[in-house]
C-alpha positions, 0 to 999 in steps of 0.5 A: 500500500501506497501513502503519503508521508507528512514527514517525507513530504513524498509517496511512500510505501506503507510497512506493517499496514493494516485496514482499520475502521475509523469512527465515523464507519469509514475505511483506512489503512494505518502504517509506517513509512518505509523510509523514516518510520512515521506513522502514515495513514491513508483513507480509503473509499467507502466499500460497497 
């Protein structure tokens, strides 16, 4: 899973991610950056 990294400023690819459900039902991938280690999360289209 791709991301973007706030830290990086740039796309990076997710290590250890993982789909989460947020509180407002929507759907995010939660990981860290494979380059420094930020956490990095990324929200997901609703699911049909």
């Amino acid at each position: 899973m791709e991301g973007y990294c706030v830290k990086c400023k740039a796309k990076s690819e997710m290590v250890d991610a993982e789909e989460v459900t947020m509180k407002n039902g929507r759907a995010a991938m939660k990981g860290k950056c494979s380059k420094c280690g930020t956490g990095m999360y990324k929200i997901l289209g609703m699911k049909k």
